[in-house]
Structure formats: C-alpha cells, structure tokens
C-alpha positions as MATLAB code, in Angstrom:
seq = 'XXXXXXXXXXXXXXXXXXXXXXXXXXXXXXXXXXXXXXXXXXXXXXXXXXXXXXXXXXXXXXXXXXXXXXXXXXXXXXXXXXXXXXXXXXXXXXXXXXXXXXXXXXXXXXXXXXXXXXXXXXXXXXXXXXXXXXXXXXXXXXXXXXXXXXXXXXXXXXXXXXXXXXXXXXXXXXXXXXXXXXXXXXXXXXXXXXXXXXXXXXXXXXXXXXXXXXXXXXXXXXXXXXXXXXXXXXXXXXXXXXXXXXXXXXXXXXXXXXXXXXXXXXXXXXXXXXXXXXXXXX';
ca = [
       0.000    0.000    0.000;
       1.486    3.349   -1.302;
       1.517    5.929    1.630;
       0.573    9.134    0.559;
       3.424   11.727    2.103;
       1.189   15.119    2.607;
       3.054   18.680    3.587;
       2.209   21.448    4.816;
       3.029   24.277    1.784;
       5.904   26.944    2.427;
       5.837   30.019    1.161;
       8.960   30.780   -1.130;
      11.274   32.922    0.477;
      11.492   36.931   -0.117;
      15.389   37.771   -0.881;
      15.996   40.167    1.484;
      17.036   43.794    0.303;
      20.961   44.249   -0.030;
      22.254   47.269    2.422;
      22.056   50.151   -0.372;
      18.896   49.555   -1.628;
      17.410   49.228    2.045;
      19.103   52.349    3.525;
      18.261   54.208    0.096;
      14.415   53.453    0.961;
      14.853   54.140    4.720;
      16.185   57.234    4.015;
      13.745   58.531    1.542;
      10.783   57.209    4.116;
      12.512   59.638    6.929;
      12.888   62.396    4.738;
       9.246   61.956    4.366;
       8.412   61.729    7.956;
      10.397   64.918    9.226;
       8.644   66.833    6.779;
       5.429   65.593    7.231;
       5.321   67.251   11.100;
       5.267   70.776   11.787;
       7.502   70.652   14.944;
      10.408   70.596   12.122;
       9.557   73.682   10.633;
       9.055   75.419   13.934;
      12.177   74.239   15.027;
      14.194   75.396   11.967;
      12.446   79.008   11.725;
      12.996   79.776   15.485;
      16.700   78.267   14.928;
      17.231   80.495   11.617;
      15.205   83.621   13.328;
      16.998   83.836   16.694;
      20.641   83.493   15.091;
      19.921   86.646   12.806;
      18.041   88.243   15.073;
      20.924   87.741   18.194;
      22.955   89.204   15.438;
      21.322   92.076   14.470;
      20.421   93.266   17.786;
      23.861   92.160   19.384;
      25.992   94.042   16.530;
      23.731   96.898   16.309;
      24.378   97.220   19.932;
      28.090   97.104   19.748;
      28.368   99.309   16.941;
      25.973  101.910   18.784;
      28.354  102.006   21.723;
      31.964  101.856   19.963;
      32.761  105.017   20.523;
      32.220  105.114   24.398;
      34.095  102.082   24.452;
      37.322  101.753   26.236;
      40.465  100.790   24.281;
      40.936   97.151   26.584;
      37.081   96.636   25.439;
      37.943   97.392   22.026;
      41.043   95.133   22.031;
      38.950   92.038   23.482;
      36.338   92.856   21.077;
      35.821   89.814   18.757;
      33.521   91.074   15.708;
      33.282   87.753   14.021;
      32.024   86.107   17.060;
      29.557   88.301   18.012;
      27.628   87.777   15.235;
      27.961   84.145   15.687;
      27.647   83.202   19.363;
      24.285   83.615   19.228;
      23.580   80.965   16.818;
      25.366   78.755   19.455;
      23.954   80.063   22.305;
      20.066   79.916   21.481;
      20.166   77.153   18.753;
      21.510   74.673   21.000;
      18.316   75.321   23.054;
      15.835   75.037   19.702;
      18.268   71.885   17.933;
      17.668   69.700   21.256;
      13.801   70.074   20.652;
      14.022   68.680   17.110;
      16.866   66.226   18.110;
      14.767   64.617   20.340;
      11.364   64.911   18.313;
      12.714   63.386   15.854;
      13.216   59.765   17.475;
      11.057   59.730   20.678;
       7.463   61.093   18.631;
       7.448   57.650   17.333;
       8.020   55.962   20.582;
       4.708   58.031   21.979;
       2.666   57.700   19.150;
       3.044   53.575   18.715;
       4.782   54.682   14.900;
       8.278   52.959   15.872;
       6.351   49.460   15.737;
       5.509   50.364   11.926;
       8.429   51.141   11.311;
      10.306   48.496   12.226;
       7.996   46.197   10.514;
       8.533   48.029    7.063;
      12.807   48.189    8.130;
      13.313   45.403   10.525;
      16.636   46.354   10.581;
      17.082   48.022   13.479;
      20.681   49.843   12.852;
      19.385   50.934    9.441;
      16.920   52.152   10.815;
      18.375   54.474   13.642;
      21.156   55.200   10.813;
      18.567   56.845    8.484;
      16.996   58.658   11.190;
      19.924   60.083   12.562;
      21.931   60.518    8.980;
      18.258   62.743    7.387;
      18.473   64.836   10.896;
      21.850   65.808   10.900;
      21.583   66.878    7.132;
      18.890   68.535    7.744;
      19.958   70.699   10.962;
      23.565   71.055    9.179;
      22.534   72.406    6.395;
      19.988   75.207    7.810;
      22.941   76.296   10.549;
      25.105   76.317    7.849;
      23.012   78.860    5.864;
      21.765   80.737    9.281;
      25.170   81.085   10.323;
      26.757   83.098    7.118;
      23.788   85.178    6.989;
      24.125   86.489   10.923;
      27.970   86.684   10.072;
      27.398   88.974    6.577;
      24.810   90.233    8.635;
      26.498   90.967   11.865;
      29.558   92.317    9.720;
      27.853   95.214    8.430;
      26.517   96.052   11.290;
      29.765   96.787   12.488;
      31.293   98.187    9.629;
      31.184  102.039   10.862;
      33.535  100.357   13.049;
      36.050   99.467   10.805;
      36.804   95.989   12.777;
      34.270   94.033   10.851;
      35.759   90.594   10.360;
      35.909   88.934    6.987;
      36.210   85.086    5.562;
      39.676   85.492    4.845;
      41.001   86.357    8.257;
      42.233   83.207   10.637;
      40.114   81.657   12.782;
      36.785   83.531   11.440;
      35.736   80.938    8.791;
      36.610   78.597   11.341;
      34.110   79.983   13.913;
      31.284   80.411   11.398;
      31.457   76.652   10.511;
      31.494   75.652   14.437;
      29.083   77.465   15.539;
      26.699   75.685   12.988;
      28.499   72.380   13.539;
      27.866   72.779   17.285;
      24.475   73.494   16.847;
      23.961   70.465   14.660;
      26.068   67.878   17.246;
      23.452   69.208   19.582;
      20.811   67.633   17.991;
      22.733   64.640   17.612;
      23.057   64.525   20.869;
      20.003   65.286   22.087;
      18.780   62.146   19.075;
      20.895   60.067   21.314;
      19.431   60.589   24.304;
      16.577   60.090   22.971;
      17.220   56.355   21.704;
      18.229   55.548   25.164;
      15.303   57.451   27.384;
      12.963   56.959   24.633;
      10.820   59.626   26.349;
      10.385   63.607   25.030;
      10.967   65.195   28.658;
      13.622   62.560   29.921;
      15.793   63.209   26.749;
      15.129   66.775   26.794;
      15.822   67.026   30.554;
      18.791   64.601   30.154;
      20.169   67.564   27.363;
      19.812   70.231   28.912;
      20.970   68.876   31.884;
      24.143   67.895   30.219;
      24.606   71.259   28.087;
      23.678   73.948   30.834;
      23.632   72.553   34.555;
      26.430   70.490   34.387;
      28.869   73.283   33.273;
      27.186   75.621   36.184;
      27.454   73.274   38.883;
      31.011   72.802   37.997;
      31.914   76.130   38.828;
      31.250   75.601   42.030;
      34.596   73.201   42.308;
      37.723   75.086   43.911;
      39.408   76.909   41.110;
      41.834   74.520   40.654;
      39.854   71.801   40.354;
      37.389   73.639   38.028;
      40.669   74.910   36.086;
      41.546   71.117   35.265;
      37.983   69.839   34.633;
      36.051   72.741   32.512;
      37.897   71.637   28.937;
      36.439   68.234   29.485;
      32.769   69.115   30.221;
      30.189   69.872   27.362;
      28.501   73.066   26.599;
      29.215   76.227   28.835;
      32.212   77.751   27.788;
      33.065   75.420   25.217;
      31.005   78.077   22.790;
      33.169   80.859   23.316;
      36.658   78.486   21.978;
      34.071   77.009   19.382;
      33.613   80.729   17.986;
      35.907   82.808   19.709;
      38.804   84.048   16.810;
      41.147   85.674   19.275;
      43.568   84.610   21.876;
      43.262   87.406   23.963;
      39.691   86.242   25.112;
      40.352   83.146   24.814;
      40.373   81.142   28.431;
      44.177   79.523   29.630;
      42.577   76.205   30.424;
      40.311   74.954   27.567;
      41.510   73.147   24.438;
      41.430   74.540   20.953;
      38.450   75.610   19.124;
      38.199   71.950   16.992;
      39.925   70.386   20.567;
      36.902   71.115   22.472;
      34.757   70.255   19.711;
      35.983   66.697   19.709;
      35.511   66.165   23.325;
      31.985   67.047   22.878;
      31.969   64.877   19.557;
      32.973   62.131   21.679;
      30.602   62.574   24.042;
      27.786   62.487   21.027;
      29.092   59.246   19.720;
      29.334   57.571   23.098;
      26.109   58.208   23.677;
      24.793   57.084   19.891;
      26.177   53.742   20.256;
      24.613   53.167   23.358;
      21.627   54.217   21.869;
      21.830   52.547   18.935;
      22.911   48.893   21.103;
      19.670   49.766   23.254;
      18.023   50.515   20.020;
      18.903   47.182   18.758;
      18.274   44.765   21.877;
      15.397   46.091   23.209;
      11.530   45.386   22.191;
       9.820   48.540   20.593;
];
C-alpha cells in the first residue's frame, strides 16, 4: 500500500534587500516623515530667526556704543564672534527640541512598531533617522550662520573691525558654531534612543549642556581649572567661535579640541543608543 506523504506548503522565500537599496528606501521614508510634522519647521524658523536676530540686535548694539568704548574693550572685542555666538547660544536650546522629536514622537505615538515592521533592521533604521536629521539641521545652521555673520559684519562696519572670511580663525568659527548646533541635535537624538521619552531626553540635554557646566563652577578653582575643557557646553562656545587669543580662556583646548571632546561625548552616547536601540523590544 502506497503511503501518501502530505506537507504542509511553504511560502517561497522573499530575498531580502541588499544594504544600499534598504538604507536608500529608509532614508527617503525619513525624509518623508520629518517633513510631514510641523515641529520641524518650527524648530528650523525659530533656529534660523533667533541666530539673525541675536545678530542684528547684538551688533547693532556694539556698533551703537563703539565710541564710548574703552580701548581694553575694544582690544577684546571679537567682531566675528559676536555675530555668531548667538547661533550657538540659542540654537543649542531650539536643535535639542528637534533632536529629540525626531526619534522619541514615534516611541509616543506607537509609529516605531511600523516602522520596524517596514525596516526590521534596526541599525538601518536608527542610521537613516539620525543621517536625514543631521543633514537637515547642518545644512539650515550652515546657511543661518553666514547670513548672521554677513549680517552681523555690516553692522559693524562704521567700526572698521568688521571681520571677513579670509582672516584666521573667522571661517573657522562660522562653521562651528553651525556644527555645534547640529552635534546638539545629535546629541540630544541620542538621548533620545536611550530614554525613549520627550521630557527625559530633553531634561537629560539640557541637563548635560547647561547645569552640568554651572554646577562645575562651584569646584575650587583649581579643580574647576583642570575639569572645565572636558565638560560639554558652557564655555566650550566661546573656543568654538571665539577668533582671538586674547579672550580666549588659559585652560580649555582649541576651538576643533573642544569640539571633539563634545563629539565624543555624542558618539558615546549614539552607540549606546543605537545597542539599546537594537536589543530592546519597541
């Protein structure tokens, strides 16, 4: 008697997408998402209209009072930074915002579990996210930051210590000040992967970038001398943007020095989000 072998069917197998064409699509589908939410375009209009307008009203003030101003103000008087610093100083506060949007929105709307079913793959995923963010905020201080410069500049130009391109350390200060601004985000996108919360990443931020650097002047001075070039935010901005030596303080690193310490402090913190990111259930 012939036994009759029954099976149960199996699907056939979907190749899976190779890694270009997969992060191609993820990116395109977050490019679509952060422009499908308004918080991103509040974000980047407060970011581009308080780094003018901290230029405009900061230069227009200098320039008002130049010629009341003694000659050690003038000498410590750094035009290209003034018209800078503010981009630092207040986009930091707007970039963390959007940083943190931009990953934990999905955690408290229940989108992160559609998502990962359409890109399963978890470090693509956060990769996309974080890679369409920091173009995004880049490119926007990039453009804000040259326009309060020019725009700063000739404010000052009655004067005659406006700063141009050409000079050292200016074209440097324009491009950090928007770089900051954008590892600030970053930052803030790492937190996010780990807290997965709005307020605990935002909290966690701003802790980091403003508290941290306060509380640490309370150390002796010595102490505070040895530890304030390895903490970020605070007075990092003024070496970030600052063009001359003469303000610049004794005990912090280099413009691009303290820029990596706070870089490394942004990646340290993405790869533990992203390993979180990867272990953990959505």
């Amino acid at each position: 008697m012939a036994a009759v072998m029954t099976g149960r069917a199996r699907p056939s197998a979907v190749p899976p997408q190779d890694l270009r064409t997969a992060l191609t699509g993820t990116l395109r589908s977050e490019v679509t998402k952060i422009r499908s939410v308004r918080s991103t375009y509040w974000s980047l209009f407060l970011l581009v209209a308080l780094g003018i307008a901290w230029s405009v009203l900061f230069c227009a003030g200098e320039a008002s009072r130049w010629p009341h101003m003694s000659a050690q103000d003038r000498v410590g008087f750094d035009p290209a930074q003034a018209s800078v610093v503010g981009l630092a100083l207040l986009g930091q506060l707007v970039i963390v915002v959007l940083g943190t949007l931009t990953i934990t929105s999905e955690y408290s709307t229940g989108m992160i579990r559609t998502s990962l079913t359409v890109m399963p793959r978890r470090l693509i995923l956060g990769a996309a996210k974080a890679s369409v963010f920091t173009a995004i905020a880049l490119v926007v201080a990039l453009l804000t930051s040259f326009a309060a410069f020019f725009i700063g500049q000739a404010l000052l130009s009655a004067t005659h210590v406006a700063a141009t391109l050409s000079q050292p350390g200016v074209l440097r200060a324009v491009i950090g000040a928007a770089s900051y601004v954008a590892l600030c985000g970053l930052f803030a996108f790492g937190l996010g992967l780990i807290l997965r919360s709005t307020a605990g990443a935002m909290a966690a931020a701003y802790g980091v970038l403003f508290l941290v650097p306060q509380l640490a002047k309370a150390l002796p001075s010595s102490w505070y001398a040895e530890v304030v070039r390895w903490l970020p935010g605070g007075e990092v901005i003024n070496a970030i943007t600052g063009t001359q030596s003469v303000s610049s303080n004794p005990d912090l690193f280099s413009a691009w020095g303290e820029f990596a310490v706070f870089g490394a402090y942004t990646v340290a913190v993405l790869v533990g989000g992203a390993v979180l990111f990867h272990r953990r259930d959505a």
